[in-house]
C-alpha positions in Angstrom: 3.5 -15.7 -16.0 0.8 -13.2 -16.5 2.2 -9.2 -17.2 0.1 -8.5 -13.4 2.4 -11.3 -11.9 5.9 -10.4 -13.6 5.2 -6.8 -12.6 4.2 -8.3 -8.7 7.4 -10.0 -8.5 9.7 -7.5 -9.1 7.8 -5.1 -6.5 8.5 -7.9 -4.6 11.9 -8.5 -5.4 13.1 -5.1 -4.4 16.1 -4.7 -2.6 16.3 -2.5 0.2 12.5 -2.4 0.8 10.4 0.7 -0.2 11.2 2.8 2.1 8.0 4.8 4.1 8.7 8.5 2.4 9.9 8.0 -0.6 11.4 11.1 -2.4 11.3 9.8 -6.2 10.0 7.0 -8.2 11.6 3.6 -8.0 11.3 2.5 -11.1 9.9 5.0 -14.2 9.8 2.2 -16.5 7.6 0.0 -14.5 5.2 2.8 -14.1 4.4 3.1 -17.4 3.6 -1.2 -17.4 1.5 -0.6 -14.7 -0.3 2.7 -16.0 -0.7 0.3 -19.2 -2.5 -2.5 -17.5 -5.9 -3.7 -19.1 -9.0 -5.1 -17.5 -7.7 -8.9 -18.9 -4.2 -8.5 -17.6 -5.9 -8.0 -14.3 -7.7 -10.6 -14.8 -7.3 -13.0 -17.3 -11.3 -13.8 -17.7 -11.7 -10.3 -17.8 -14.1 -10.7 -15.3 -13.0 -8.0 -12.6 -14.6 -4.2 -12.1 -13.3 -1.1 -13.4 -13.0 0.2 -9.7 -10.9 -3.1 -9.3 -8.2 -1.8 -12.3 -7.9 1.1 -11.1 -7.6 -0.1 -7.3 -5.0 -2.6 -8.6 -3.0 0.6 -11.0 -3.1 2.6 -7.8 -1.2 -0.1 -5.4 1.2 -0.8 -7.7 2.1 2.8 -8.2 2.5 3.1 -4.6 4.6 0.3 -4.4 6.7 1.4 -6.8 7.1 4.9 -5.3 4.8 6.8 -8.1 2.7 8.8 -5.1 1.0 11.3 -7.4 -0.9 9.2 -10.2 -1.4 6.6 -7.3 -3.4 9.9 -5.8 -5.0 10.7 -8.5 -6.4 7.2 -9.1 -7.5 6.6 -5.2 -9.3 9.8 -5.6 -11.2 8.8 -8.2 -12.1 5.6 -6.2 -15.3 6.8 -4.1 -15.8 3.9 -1.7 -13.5 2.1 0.9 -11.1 1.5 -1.0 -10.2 4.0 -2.9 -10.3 6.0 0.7 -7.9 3.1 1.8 -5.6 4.0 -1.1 -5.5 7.3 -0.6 -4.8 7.2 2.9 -1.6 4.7 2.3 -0.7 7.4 -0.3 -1.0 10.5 2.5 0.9 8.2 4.7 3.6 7.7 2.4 4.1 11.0 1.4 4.3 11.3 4.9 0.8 13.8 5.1 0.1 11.9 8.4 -2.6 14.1 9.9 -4.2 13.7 5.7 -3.9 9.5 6.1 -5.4 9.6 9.6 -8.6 11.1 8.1 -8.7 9.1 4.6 -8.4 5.8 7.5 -11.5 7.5 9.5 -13.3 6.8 5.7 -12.3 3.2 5.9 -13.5 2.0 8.7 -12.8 -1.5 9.9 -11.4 -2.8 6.1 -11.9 -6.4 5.6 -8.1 -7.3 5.7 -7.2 -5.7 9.1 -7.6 -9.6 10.8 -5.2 -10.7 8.8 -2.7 -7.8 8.1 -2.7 -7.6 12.2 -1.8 -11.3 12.6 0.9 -11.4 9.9 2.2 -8.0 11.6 2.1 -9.1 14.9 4.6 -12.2 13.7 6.8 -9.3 12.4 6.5 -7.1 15.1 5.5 -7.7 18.9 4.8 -4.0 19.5 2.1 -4.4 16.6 0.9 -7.7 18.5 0.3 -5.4 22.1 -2.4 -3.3 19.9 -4.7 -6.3 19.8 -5.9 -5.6 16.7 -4.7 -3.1 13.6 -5.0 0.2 14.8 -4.0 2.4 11.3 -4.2 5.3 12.9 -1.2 4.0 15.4 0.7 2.6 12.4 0.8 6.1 11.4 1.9 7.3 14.0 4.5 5.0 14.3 5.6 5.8 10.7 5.3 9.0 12.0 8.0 9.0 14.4 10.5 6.9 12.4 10.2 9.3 9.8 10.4 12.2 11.8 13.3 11.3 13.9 15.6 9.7 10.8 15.1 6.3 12.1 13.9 4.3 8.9 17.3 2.3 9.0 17.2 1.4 12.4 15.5 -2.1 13.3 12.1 -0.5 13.9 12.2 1.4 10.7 12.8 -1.7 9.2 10.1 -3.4 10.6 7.8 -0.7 9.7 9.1 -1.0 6.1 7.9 -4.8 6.2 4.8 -4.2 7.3 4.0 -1.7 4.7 4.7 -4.2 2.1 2.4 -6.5 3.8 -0.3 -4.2 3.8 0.4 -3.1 0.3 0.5 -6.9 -0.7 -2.5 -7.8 1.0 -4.6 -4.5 0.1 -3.8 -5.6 -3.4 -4.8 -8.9 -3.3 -7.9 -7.8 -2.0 -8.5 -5.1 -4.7 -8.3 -7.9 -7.8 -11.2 -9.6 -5.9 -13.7 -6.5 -5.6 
């Protein structure tokens, strides 16, 4: 198992889920693996781009709760998806009016086909959008946040689907 994949198992591992605003960092320890990460333990080839590494250290930091280098890293992305990034980091620091315009530099993201279908099977509500709207994920983060409803089942849900997003945005960063 590579040092990418041990540190990808126990994001996925966690128990409770991430939740959408986190207050503090889940694990310091595992910050300072991913901060550590090298272009071959991205890739074992060594074939991937530096905006890939740092794409890949700034999910990981979000998924492990570390908004602020995450931030620092998606702002020094300057395309997509650094601005894709940076908007899951507004989000999530729960700077919902500051995601909605990092989404507006997106655009339609090469993921949102699949992170709609896969949300759709978690969540009908997501399915009636008919495709992903990120703007209305926000808002719906928005409103669980807002009201103190991240433990109730649509909290929950919304917690999934973050994952997924994460998961999938991350995926697609080791491939750019």
């Amino acid at each position: 198992m590579t040092k990418l994949d041990s540190i990808v198992k126990r994001l996925e591992e966690r128990k409770p889920l991430p939740t959408l605003c986190p207050t503090e960092v889940w694990d310091a320890d595992l910050s300072k693996e991913i901060q550590s990460l090298s272009t071959n333990d991205i890739s074992q080839n060594g074939d991937v781009s530096q905006v890939a590494v740092q794409a890949v250290k700034s999910g990981l930091l979000l998924w492990n709760d570390d908004l602020y280098p995450s931030h620092t890293i998606s702002q020094s992305i300057t395309n997509e998806l650094g601005s894709y990034w940076h908007g899951i980091m507004h989000r999530r620091e729960g700077d919902f009016s500051n995601a909605k315009y990092w989404f507006a530099q997106v655009g339609k993201h090469p993921i949102f086909q699949t992170l709609y279908e896969q949300a759709s099977e978690i969540s009908p509500q997501v399915e009636s959008w008919g495709e992903w709207r990120p703007n209305q994920f926000i808002d719906e983060v928005s409103h669980v946040v807002q009201n103190g409803l991240e433990d109730t089942n649509n909290g929950i849900l919304l917690r999934q689907i973050e994952v997924l997003e994460t998961s999938l945005l991350l995926q697609y960063s080791i491939n750019v």
